[in-house]
C-alpha positions, 0 to 999 in steps of 0.5 A, a space after each residue: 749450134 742449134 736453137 733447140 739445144 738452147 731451148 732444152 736448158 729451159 726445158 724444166 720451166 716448160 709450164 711457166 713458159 706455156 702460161 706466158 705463150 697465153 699471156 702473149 696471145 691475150 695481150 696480142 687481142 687486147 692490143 688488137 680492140 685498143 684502137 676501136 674506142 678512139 675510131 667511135 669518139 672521133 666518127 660517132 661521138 664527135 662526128 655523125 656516123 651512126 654507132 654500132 648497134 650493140 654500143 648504142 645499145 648499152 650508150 642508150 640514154 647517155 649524153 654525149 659527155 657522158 658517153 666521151 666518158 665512158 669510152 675514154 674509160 674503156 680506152 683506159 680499162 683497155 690500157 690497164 689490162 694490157 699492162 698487167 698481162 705485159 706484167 704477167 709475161 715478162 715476170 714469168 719470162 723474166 724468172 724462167 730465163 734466170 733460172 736457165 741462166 742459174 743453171 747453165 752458169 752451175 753446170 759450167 762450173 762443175 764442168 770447169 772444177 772437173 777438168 784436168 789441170 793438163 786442160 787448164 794449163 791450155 786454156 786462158 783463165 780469163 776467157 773461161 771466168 768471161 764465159 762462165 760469167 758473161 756468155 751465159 747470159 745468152 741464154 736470158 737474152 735467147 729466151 727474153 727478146 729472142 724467142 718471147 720477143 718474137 713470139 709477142 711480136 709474131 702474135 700482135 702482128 698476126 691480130 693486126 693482119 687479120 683485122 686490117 684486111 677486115 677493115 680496109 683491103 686495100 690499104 692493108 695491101 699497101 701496109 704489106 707491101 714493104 713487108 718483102 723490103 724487111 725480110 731481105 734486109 733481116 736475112 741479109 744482114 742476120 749472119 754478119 751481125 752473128 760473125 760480129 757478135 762472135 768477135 766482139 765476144 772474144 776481143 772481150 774475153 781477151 780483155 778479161 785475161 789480160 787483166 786476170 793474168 796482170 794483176 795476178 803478176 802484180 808484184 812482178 809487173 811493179 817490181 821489173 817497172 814495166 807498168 808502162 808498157 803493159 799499160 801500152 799493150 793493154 791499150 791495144 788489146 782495148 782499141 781492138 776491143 772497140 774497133 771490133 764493138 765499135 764495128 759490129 754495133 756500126 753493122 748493126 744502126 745499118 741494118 735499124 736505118 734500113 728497118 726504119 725506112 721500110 717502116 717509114 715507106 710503109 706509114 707514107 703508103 697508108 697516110 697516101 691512100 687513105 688520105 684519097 679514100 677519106 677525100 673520096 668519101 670511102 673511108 671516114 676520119 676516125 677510120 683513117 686513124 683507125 687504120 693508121 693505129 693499127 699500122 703503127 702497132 703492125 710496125 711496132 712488131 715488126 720493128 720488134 722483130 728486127 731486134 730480135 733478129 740483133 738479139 738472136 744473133 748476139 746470143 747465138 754467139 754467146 750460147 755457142 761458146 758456152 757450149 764450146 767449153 761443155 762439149 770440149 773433150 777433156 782428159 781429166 781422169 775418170 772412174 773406169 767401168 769396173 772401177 774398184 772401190 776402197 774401204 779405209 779400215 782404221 785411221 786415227 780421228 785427228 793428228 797430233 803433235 806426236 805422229 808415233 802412235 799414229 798409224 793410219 791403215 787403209 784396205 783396197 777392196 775389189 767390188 767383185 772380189 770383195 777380199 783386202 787386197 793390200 793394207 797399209 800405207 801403200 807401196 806404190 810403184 811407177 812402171 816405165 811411166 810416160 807422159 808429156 804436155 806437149 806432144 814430141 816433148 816427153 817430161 817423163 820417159 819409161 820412168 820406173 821407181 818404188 816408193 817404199 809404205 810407210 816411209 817418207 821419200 824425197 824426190 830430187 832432180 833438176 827443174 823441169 824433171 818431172 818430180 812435179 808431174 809424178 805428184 800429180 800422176 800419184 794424185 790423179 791430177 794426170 793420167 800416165 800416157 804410157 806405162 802405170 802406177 800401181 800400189 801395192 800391185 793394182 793400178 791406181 787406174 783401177 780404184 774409184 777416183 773419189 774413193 784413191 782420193 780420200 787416202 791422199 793429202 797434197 800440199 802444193 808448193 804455191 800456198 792456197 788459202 781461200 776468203 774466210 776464216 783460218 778455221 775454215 781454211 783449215 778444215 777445207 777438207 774436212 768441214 764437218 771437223 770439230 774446233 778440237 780437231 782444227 786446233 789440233 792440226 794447227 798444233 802438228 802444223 806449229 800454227 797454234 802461236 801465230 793463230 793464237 795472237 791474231 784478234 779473232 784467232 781462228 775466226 779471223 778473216 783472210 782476205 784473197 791469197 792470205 794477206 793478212 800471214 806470212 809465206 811461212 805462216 801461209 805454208 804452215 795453214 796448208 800443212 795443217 789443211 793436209 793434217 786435219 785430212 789425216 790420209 795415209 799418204 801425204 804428197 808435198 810440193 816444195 814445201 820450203 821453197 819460200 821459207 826462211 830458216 825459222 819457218 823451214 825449221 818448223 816445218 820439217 819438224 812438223 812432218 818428221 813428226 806426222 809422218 809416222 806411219 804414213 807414205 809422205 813423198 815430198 819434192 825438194 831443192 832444199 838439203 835440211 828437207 832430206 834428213 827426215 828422208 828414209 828414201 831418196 829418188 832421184 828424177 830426170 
């Protein structure tokens, strides 16, 4: 991973960050005469070393009270101003540094809602939730006390150089001698604290999904009385954890113990050969303190300066897993070049409860032809359809059925068959690794993603709700619906009842994964999900596999009824699902 990469994330706040650069160098220089009202109340004030001449000159007629008082104020006009350009940086660093946070954490997320489900059957959800949430603070750590903290550090050192060698050479020279100790020891140890970093990241992210997949098999956990040993293996999941933190931060306090000699080296240089220059009479008192100001100042860069190489490294490796998952190659499904676009031509403002005089219509129009090329519900056929997760373990093999337009169709077989699989290569979930999917004669490859979208309603067989309100759950896919319309699918969905007696009805509240409903109530929201969406084609994933025979009831009526008029292709293992079957595929 390259630093200017990272640097392109801030590329919008470039003019924040110049009137930051600015701030730096003034603080740099205001640092630099910080010092000097000290040098005169010790040598000229306290002691006998005439003042400069331009002092004297504005001190002329003050006693020496008088005169402490002004420096004394000075000294602290000088603090004061410091501190305010300190402000001013680190607020402006600070804002743009969120910013790039803001947004690399948004194009992360984009990127993760647009990959294939193929992609995140592979990944671990808790190390993607751990980079989304966590590694991207690299890039505020990179900004604030990678680069502006060597920047800062690299512009005082600079002021303190040049005026050290000014005022004494020689003990600058001393001052400087540990300067060659400091850069072997950053670049000695710079890779391995970046190697460490890296592991202690992931033995993190392990631990986040170890968690995520636990408590999302909570019930399963409970139930089979296995908490104490998934207590023991997360035991030493943590002990890994630590031992890896534990080892980088212990590589880390070597690499500060040998910044801190090199610094208390030099200190013990400076205090020798001034103390000999002032015995000597070379050097006055106030000089020496001067001098030994500037040293800790001087040293206070370069301390800052090896942080920075900590902090550098630690955000390299946090920046380059970010990375990582925005360059992943991904096979979600795409819109080709010369991708068609569809033109929905008639379809019934909402659902009701009774589907016979519904019938939605939908028109394919080619962008270069421009003529209807198929209107209806869709015949969709499958052509010596492939596909596999793994490679060498196909879960379809030259697959080939029609599903007739406007009729309601069972896919049944045994599990593991692919009747799952065909859905989600109706839906474009997937994309066939060999063969097509055609409707009504073009590949379903050929029409805009967004646009094949629009005409498919999918409920999947585990129940989805998401924090919120029923009517919000309910109008998902459709936000801008009217309450009419929201009632409406409840009513086609056999929900009104059950809504109807909850204290705030539609307005009620659904805490994470529906925990205030019933599976069957669940099943029910999603069915009106898909409803309100009125598409011409509904693709249903065991949709009563969880029931009990009163909620499957309901169900099945309920899609006898919205099917009229539409392609439904539904997957079941359950016998009262094909009587509203017109036609059954077998799969596998």
């Amino acid at each position: 991973m390259s630093y200017g990469r990272a640097f392109q994330v801030f590329r919008s706040e470039r003019g924040a960050l110049a009137l930051a650069a600015l701030l730096v160098f003034a603080n740099a220089a205001a640092g630099v005469v910080k010092p000097w009202p000290l040098a005169l109340i010790i040598d000229s004030v306290l002691g006998s070393t005439p003042m400069p001449r331009w002092i004297s000159h504005l001190a002329n007629g003050l006693d020496q009270a008088e005169t402490l008082t002004a420096l004394a104020l000075v000294s602290l006009a000088l603090h004061g101003i410091q501190a305010l350009l300190q402000y001013g940086q680190h607020a402006l660093v600070i804002r743009s540094g969120l910013r790039g946070l803001a947004s690399t954490r948004q194009q992360l997320f984009e990127t993760l809602l647009r990959r294939s489900m193929r992609s995140h059957h592979k990944a671990a959800l808790g190390d993607l939730i751990y980079r989304a949430s966590w590694d991207v603070y690299a890039f505020q750590t990179f900004l604030q006390k990678g680069v502006f903290g060597a920047l800062a550090a690299c512009a005082s050192l600079g002021g303190m150089i040049w005026v050290m060698a000014r005022l004494n050479p020689g003990l600058s020279v001393a001052t400087l001698a540990v300067a060659p100790v400091l850069v072997v020891v950053m670049r000695h140890f710079g890779p391995g604290m970046t190697r460490l970093s890296d592991a202690g990241h992931r033995a993190d992210s392990e631990i986040t999904s170890v968690i995520q997949q636990r408590l999302s098999a909570l019930l399963v956990v409970q139930a089979y009385g296995q908490e104490e040993r998934e207590a023991v293996s997360f035991s030493g999941r943590v002990s890994a954890a630590f031992h890896a933190r534990l080892t980088q931060h212990r590589y880390e306090l070597q690499y500060l113990v040998l910044i801190g000699l090199g610094f208390g080296l030099g200190l013990s240089l400076i205090l020798w050969a001034g103390s000999i220059q002032v015995a000597q009479g070379a050097l006055s008192v106030g000089g020496l303190l001067v001098f030994l100001a500037y040293a800790n100042q001087l040293f206070e860069p370069l301390n800052q300066l090896s942080y920075v190489g900590a902090s550098l490294s630690d955000a390299r490796a946090g920046m380059a897993r970010v990375f990582e998952l925005l360059d992943a190659s991904d096979d979600a499904s795409q819109d080709s070049p010369t991708a068609r676009s569809i033109e929905v031509i008639q379809l019934t403002s909402t659902p009701r409860p009774s589907m016979n005089d519904s019938r939605p219509e939908m028109s394919v129009a080619g962008m270069r032809s421009g003529h209807a090329l198929t209107t209806g519900p869709g015949r969709i056929q499958f052509e010596e359809v492939g596909f596999c997760y793994r490679e060498g373990v196909p879960v379809l093999n030259r697959f080939t059925a029609t599903l007739e337009p406007a009729k309601t169709v069972a896919l049944i077989g045994p599990s593991g068959a692919g009747k799952t699989t065909l859905l989600h290569l109706i839906y474009r979930f997937l994309d066939p690794l060999s063969g097509r999917i055609l409707v009504d004669g073009v590949d379903v490859r050929d029409f805009r993603l967004r646009d094949w979208r629009r005409l498919l309603a999918y409920v999947p067989q585990e129940t989805i709700l998401f924090p919120g309100t029923i009517r919000e759950n309910i109008a998902y896919g459709r936000i801008e619906a009217a309450q009419a319309e929201v009632e409406t699918a409840a009513r086609a969905a056999f929900a009104e009842s059950f809504i109807n007696r909850l204290p705030q009805g539609y307005d009620t509240l659904l805490g994470d994964g529906g925990v205030r409903l019933s599976t069957g109530e669940m099943q029910r929201i999603n069915l009106a999900r898909a409803y309100l969406k009125n598409a011409p084609i509904v693709l249903l994933d065991e949709p009563t596999s969880a029931l009990d025979q009163e909620s499957e009831h309901m169900v099945i009526q309920s899609l006898g009824q919205h099917a009229a008029g539409r392609t439904v292709v539904f997957v079941t293992h359950r016998e009262p699902m094909l009587a509203i079957a017109n036609q059954v595929i077998r799969v596998g």
